[in-house]
C-alpha positions as CSV (number, residue, x, y, z in Angstrom):
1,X,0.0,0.0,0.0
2,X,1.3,3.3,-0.9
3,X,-0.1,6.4,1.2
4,X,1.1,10.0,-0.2
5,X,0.8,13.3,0.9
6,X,-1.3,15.5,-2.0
7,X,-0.6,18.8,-3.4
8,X,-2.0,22.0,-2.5
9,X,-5.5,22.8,-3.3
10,X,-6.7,24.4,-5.8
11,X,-8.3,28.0,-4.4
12,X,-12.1,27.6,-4.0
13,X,-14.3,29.0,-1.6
14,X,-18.0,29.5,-0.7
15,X,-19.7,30.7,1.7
16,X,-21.2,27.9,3.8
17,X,-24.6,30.3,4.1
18,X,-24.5,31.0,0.8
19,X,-27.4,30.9,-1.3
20,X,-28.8,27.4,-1.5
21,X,-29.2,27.2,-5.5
22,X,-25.6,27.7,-5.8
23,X,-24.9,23.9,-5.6
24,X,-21.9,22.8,-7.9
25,X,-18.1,23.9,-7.4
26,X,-16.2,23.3,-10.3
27,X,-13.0,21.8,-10.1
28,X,-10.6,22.7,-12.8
29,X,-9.0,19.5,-14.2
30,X,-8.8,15.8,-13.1
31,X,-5.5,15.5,-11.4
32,X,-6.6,13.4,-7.7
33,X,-4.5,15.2,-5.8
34,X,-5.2,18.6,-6.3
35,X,-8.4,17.2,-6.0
36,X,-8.5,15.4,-2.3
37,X,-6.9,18.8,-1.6
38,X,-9.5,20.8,-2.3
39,X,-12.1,18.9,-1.0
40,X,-10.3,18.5,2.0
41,X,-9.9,22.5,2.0
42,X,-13.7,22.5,1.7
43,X,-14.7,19.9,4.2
44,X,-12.8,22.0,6.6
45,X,-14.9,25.0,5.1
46,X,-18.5,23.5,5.8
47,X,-18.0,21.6,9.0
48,X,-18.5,24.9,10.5
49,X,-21.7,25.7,8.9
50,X,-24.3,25.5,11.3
51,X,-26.8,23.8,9.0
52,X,-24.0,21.1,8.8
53,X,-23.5,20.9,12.9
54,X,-27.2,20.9,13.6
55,X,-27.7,18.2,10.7
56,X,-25.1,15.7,12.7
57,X,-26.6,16.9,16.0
58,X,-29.8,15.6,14.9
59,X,-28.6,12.2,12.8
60,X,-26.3,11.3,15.9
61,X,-29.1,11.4,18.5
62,X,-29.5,9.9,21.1
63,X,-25.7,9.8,20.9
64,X,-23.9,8.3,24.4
65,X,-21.4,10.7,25.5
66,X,-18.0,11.0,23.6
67,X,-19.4,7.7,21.2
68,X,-17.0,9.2,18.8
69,X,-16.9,5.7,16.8
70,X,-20.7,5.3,17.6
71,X,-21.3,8.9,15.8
72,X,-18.6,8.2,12.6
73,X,-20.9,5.1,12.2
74,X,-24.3,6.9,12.3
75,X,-23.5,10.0,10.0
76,X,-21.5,7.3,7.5
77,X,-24.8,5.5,7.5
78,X,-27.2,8.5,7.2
79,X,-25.1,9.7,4.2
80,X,-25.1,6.2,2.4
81,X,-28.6,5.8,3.0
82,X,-29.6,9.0,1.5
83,X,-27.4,9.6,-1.0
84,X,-27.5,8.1,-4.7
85,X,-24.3,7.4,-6.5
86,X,-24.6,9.3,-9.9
87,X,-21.3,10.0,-11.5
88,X,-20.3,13.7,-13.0
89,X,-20.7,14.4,-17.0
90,X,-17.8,12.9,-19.0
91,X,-14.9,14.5,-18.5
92,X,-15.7,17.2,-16.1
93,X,-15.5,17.2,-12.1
94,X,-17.4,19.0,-9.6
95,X,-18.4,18.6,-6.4
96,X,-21.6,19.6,-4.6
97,X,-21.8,22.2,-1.6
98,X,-22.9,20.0,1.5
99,X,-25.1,22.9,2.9
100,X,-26.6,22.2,-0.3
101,X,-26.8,18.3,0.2
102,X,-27.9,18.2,3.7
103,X,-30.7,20.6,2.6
104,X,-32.3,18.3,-0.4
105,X,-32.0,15.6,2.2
106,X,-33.9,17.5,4.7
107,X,-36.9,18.1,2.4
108,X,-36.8,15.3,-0.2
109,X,-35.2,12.2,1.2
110,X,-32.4,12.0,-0.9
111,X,-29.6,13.8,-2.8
112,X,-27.9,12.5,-5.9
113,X,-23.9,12.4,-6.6
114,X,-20.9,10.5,-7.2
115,X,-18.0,10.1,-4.9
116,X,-16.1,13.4,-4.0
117,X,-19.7,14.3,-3.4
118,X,-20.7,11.7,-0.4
119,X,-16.8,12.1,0.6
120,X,-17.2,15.8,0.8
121,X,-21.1,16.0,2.7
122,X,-19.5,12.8,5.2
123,X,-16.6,14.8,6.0
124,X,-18.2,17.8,6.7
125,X,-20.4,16.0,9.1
126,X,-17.9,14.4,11.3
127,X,-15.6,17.4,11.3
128,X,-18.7,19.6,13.1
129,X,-18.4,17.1,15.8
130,X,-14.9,16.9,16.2
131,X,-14.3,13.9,14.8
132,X,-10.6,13.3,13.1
133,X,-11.4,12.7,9.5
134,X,-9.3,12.6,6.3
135,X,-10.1,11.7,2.6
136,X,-8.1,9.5,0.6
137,X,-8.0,8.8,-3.3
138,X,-7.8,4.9,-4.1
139,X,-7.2,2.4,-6.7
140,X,-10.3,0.8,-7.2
141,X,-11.4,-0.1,-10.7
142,X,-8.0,0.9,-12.6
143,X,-4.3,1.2,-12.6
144,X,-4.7,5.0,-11.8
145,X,-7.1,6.8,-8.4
146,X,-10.0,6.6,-9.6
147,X,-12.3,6.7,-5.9
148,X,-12.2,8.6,-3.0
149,X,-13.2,7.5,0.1
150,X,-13.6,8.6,4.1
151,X,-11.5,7.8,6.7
152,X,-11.7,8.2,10.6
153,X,-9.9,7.7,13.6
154,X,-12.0,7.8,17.1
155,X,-9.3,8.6,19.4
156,X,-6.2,10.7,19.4
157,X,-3.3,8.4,17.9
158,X,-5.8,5.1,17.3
159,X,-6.0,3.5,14.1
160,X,-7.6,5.2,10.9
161,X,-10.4,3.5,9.7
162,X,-11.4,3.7,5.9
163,X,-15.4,4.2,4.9
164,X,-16.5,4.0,1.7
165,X,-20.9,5.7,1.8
166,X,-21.0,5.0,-1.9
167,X,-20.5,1.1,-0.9
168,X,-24.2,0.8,-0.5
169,X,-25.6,-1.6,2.8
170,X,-25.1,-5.3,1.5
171,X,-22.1,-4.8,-0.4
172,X,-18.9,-5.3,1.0
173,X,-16.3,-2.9,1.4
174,X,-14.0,-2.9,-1.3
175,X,-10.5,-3.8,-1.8
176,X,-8.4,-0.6,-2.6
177,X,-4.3,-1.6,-3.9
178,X,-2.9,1.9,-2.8
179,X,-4.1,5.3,-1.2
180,X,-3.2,8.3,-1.5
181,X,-4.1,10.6,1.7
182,X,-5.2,14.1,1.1
């Protein structure tokens, strides 16, 4: 297994209380680590939104106190649940606001994306609640990253512990040959 450190991100901002029907970020070109970068840039972005806190307030509870692994598990399962895996048009990436996301959710049940989308919404979640999150890019259908994924640790200087939403309930967790870490 290979785990790298990415690039820097490219520089994209929004306002996490921005207007709602702003809900695509374009990101320029297809090169995995500048994307992990970015998203990670943006994860940290929206995980102080309040829409995003009070959204993992309310999938977490009744949480038991400092269930930090309990919590990862619950918001992981909320965004697989509720998200649908559609990919982006050929040749072109973007990735969703999660204010955005967590809104549709709210008042239709679902939201619709492909993999830097749930990555991104899943992120944002656990980072409002303090929970130590990073995304990684895997090997997963090809020779080249082609999937990004979640990972946690609980506690300070435990184990990281990879989470993949768009691996829908049933279906076991892939096998990824190498990782790159954003």
């Amino acid at each position: 297994m290979v785990n790298t450190t990415v690039a820097a991100p490219i520089p994209v901002s929004m306002d996490a209380s921005a207007d709602l029907s702003v809900s695509r970020i374009p990101l320029h070109g297809n090169d995995i680590p500048v994307i992990l970068a970015t998203v990670a840039q943006l994860a940290r972005q929206f995980s102080s939104a309040p829409i995003i806190r009070q959204a993992a307030e309310e999938i977490i509870h009744p949480a038991r106190n400092a269930d930090a692994a309990g919590n990862a598990y619950k918001l992981a399962a909320w965004v697989r649940n509720r998200m649908i895996y559609v990919p982006d048009p050929t040749d072109l990436e973007y990735v969703q606001s999660p204010v955005v996301l967590v809104a549709r959710i709210i008042s239709k049940g679902q939201a619709y994306g492909d993999c830097d989308d749930h990555v991104l919404l899943l992120a944002s979640l656990l980072g409002s609640l303090g929970i130590s999150n990073r995304i990684l890019g895997v090997k997963l259908n090809h020779d080249y990253y082609d999937h990004v994924i979640n990972s946690v640790q609980y506690c300070n200087g435990g184990e990281w512990h990879d989470i993949d939403t768009c691996a829908k309930t049933g279906v076991e967790m892939p096998f990824y040959r190498e990782r790159i870490v954003a």
